[in-house]
Every structure is written in C-alpha cells, then in structure tokens.
C-alpha positions as CSV (number, residue, x, y, z in Angstrom):
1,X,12.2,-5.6,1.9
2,X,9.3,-7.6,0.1
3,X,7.9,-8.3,3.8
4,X,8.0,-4.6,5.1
5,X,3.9,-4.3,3.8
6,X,2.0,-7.1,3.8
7,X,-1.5,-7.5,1.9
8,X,-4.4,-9.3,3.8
9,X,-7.3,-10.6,1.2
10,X,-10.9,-10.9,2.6
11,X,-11.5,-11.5,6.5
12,X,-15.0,-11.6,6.1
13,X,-14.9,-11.9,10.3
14,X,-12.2,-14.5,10.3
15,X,-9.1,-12.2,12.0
16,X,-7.4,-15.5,13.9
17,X,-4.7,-15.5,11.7
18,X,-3.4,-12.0,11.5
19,X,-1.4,-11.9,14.6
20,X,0.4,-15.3,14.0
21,X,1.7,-13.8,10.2
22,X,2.7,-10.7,11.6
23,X,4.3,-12.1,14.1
24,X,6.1,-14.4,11.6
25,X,7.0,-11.6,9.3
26,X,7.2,-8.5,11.4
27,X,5.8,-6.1,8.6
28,X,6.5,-2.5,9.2
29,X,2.3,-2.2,8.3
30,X,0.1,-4.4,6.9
31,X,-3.1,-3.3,4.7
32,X,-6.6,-4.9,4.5
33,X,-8.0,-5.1,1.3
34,X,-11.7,-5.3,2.2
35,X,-15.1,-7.2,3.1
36,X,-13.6,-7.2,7.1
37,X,-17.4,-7.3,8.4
38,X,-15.7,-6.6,11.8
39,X,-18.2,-8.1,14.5
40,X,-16.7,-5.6,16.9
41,X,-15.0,-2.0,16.4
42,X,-12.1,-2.5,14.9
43,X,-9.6,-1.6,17.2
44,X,-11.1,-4.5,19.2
45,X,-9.9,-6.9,16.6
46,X,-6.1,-5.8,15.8
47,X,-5.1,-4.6,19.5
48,X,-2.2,-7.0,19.6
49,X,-1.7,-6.7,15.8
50,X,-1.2,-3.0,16.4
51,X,1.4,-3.4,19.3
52,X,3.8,-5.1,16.4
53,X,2.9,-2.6,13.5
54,X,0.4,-0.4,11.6
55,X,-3.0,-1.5,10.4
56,X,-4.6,0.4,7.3
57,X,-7.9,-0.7,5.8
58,X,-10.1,-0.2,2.6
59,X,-13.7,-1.4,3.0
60,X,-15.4,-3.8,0.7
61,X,-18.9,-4.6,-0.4
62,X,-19.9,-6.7,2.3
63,X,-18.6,-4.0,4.6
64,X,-22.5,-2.4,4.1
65,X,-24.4,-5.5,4.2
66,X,-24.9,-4.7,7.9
67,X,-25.3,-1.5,10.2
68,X,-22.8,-2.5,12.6
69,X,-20.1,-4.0,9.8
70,X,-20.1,-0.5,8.3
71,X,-20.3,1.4,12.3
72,X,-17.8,-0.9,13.0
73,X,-15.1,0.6,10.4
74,X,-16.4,3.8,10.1
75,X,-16.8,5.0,14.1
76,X,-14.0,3.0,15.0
77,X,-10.1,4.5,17.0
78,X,-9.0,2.7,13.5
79,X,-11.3,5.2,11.0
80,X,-8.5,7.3,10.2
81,X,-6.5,4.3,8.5
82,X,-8.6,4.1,5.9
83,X,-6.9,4.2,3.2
84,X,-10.1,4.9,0.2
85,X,-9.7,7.7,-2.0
86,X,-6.3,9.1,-0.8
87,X,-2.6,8.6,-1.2
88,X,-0.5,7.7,2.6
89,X,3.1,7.2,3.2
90,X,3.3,3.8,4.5
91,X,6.6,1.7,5.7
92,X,8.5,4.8,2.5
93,X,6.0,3.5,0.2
94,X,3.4,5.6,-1.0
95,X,0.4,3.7,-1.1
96,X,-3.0,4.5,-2.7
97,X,-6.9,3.1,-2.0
98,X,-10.1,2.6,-3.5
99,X,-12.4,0.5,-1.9
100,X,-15.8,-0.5,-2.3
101,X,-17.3,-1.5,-6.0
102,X,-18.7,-0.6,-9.1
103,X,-22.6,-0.6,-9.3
104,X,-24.9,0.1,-12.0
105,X,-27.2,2.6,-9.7
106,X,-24.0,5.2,-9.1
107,X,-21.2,4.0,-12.6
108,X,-20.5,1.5,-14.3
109,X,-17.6,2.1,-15.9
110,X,-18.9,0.0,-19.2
111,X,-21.7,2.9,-19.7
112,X,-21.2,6.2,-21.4
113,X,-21.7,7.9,-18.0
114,X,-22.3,7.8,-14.6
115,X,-25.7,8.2,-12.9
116,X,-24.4,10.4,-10.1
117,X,-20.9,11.8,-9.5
118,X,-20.8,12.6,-6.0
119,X,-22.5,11.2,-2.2
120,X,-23.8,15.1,-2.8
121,X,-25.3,14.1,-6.0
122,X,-26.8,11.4,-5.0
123,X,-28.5,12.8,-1.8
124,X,-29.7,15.4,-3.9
125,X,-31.8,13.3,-5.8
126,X,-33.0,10.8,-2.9
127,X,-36.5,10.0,-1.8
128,X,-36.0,10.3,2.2
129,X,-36.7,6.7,2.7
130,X,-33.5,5.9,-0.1
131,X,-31.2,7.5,2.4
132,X,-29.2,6.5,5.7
133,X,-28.5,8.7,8.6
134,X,-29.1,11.9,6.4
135,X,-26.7,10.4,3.5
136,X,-26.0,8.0,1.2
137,X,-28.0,4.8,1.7
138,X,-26.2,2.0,3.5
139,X,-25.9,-0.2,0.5
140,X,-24.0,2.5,-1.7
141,X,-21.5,3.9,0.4
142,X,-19.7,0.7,-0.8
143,X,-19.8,1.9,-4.0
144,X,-17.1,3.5,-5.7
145,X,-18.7,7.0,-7.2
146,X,-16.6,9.1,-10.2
147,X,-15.5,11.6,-7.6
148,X,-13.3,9.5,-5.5
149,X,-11.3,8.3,-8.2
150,X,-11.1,11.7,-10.4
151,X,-9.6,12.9,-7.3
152,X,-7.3,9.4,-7.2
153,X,-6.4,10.2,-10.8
154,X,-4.8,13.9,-9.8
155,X,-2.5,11.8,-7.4
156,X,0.7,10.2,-7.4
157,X,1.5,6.7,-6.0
158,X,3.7,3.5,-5.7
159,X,1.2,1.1,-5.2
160,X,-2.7,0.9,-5.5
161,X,-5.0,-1.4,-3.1
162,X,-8.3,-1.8,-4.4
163,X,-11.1,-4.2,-3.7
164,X,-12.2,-4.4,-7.5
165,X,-9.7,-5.9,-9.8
166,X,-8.2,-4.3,-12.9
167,X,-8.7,-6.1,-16.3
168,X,-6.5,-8.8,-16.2
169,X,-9.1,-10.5,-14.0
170,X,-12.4,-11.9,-16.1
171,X,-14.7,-10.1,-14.1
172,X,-12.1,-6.8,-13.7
173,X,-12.0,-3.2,-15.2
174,X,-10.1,-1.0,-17.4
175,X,-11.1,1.8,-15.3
176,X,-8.6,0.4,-13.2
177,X,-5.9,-0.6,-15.6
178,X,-5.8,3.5,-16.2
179,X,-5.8,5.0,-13.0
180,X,-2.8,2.6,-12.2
181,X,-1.0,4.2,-14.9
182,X,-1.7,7.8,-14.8
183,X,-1.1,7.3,-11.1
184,X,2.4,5.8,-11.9
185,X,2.2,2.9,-9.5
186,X,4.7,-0.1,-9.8
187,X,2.0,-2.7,-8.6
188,X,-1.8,-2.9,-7.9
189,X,-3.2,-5.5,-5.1
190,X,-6.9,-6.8,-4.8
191,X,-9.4,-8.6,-3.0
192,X,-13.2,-9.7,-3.7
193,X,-12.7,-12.3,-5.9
194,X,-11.4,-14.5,-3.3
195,X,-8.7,-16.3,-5.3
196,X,-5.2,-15.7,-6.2
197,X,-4.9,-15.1,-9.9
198,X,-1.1,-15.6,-11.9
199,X,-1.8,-12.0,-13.8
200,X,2.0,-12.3,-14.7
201,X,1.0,-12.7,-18.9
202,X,-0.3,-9.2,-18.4
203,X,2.1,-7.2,-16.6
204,X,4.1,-5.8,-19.6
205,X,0.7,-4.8,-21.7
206,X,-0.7,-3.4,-18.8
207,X,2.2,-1.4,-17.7
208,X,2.3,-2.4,-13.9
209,X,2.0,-5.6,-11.8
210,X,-1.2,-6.8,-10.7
211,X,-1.6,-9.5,-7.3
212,X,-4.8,-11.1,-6.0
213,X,-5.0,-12.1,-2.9
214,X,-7.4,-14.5,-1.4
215,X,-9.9,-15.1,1.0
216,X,-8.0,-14.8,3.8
217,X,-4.8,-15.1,2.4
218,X,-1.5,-12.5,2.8
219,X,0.7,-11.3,0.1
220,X,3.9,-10.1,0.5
221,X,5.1,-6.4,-1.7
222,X,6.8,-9.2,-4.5
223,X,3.8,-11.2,-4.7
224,X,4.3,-13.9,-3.0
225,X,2.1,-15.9,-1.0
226,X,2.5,-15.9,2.8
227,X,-0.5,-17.8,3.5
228,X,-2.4,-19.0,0.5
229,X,-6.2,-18.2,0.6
230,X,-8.8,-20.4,1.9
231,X,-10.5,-20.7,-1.9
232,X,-7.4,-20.3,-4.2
233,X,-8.1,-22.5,-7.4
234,X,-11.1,-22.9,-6.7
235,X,-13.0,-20.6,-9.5
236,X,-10.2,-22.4,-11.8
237,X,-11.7,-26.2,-11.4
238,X,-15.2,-24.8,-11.4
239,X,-14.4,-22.9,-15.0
240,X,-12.9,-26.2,-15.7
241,X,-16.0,-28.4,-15.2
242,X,-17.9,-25.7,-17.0
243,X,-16.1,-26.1,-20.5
C-alpha cells in the first residue's frame, strides 16, 4: 500500500535513478515534485519509466530558468500529467498540485494582497518587452498566482504535492497550512528545499502530515525514505555551525 505512489524530490537533470526505484518498488505512479530542468522533452527521459507505471509532474522554479527547461515540460507527450492547479485520481488516491513559488512581483502571501490575481492580470498590465510568447514572462510562469490556488481551495483532495513547503518548514507558508485543510488532505509532500525535514512535532497542530523530500530523493505514501536525498542534513549542520 505505502509504495503504490511514490514521491520523487528535485531532479534538477539527474533522472538515472528513477528507473532503478521503480523497478524496485513497482509503484502504481510515481509524482515529481519539481525543478526537473528536463535537458530533453520529457517523454524522452521516463520512456522505460513509463512502460512500468504513470509519471505525473509539478514544475518548480528552476523549471523557467531556461527556454527549453520550461518547452521541455510544457510542449512535451507528458504535458497533460501535470498535475498544478487541479485535483487527478491517481493509483484511488485523489491527489492535488501546486507547483511553482511564491514571489513578491505576483503574492506574497505575507502582504495584505496580491499584485496581480491572474496570467490575464498580469498581461494586462505588461510592457511588451516584460512578456514571453504573448504571455506571462518566462520567469513568472513559475510563480504560483491567487487564482490557481482559489480554484485549489474549491476542491477536494487526499493528498497535496507542492513545490513550496507549508509552515512547519523555516522558510514555509501558512498559505499552505490552510489550503491543506480546507482541501481535507491526509498528507502534503514537497520539494525545493532539498532536504528531508522530521515535520512529525507538527502534524497534530497542523491538522495533516507534512513530508519533504530531497534532492533527488523518493518518498514512499507513509513517509518513508526509499532513497534518501543527495543533501539531507545538510541545512541542519550548516544552522548548527551558525549558532
């Protein structure tokens, strides 16, 4: 049961292991949780991967750093997995994204309110050269806008993916903390911060369960760690020399 989804932290281009785990644990899907910056299209880089199971996807904030990272995702046979701003049936579970990340330009959640609400919004109120291909710059269609998770709110779900971290992380938000709970999910599961947190403290004043998981690391539905990540504990001893 705990291995039918299985949770893959940051790639950032580093895909070798992802055959060798499913393979291992023959997941009935598995979910990436951001910052792929897939050199190729992405069918490219799962087409064994996707012979054994499902692949869904959330993008990250490096998934815009380049043209062909986003192009990649976006215009790939794989676009229609992605999982941001929507609620999917996956493996009985009903499963719930948000990708990309807060920034200042569009909301951040600590301010009164946003600066623009909607892609629409914000092309509005573009100079030309401030747009991409007729839309939203390149940098900011990694950013979450209001919108996309007023519409998350309406929904219903068992579990969240998200590449920002809810509160219980240092650098997380209570944006996040709420839309867990007025979506009714059992669990939320991150990426970005590249390390893998124990959150367990927080679980019973937060109302759901929360898992990081690494750079390049897997998580199973329980939380456990099928492959740690490449970083984990590393933030710790650095906050530890610090104080």
């Amino acid at each position: 049961m705990k291995h039918q989804v299985l949770f893959f932290g940051d790639l950032h281009g580093g895909f070798d292991h992802c055959l060798a785990i499913v393979e291992q644990y023959r997941p009935k899907a598995i979910v990436l949780l951001g910052d792929l910056e897939a050199p190729e299209p992405l069918q490219n880089m799962f087409d064994e991967v996707r012979k054994l199971t499902e692949v869904w996807w959330i993008h990250g904030n490096h998934d815009t750093d380049k043209e062909h990272y986003y192009t990649n995702l976006y215009d790939s046979e794989m676009a229609d997995f992605n999982l941001d701003g929507r609620v999917v049936e996956i493996a009985g579970l009903r499963i719930a994204g948000l990708g990309g990340v807060f920034r200042g330009k569009i909301w951040h959640p600590n301010d009164a309110c946003w600066n623009y609400f909607s892609h629409e919004d914000y092309i509005k109120d573009a100079h030309p050269r401030q747009l991409w291909n007729g839309g939203v710059s390149l940098r900011n269609r990694s950013s979450i806008f209001p919108e996309t998770y007023m519409a998350l709110r309406c929904l219903k779900a068992d579990i969240l993916v998200s590449h920002e971290a809810p509160s219980c992380n240092r650098f997380g938000f209570s944006v996040l903390d709420r839309l867990a709970r007025q979506m009714g999910v059992s669990a939320v599961f991150h990426g970005h911060h590249h390390d893998n947190y124990d959150y367990s403290p927080h679980f019973e004043r937060m109302g759901f369960e929360t898992y990081s998981v690494g750079l390049r690391g897997v998580c199973a539905l329980d939380g456990t760690v099928l492959k740690p990540g490449e970083e984990d504990g590393l933030n710790e001893c650095r906050i530890a020399r610090c104080s």
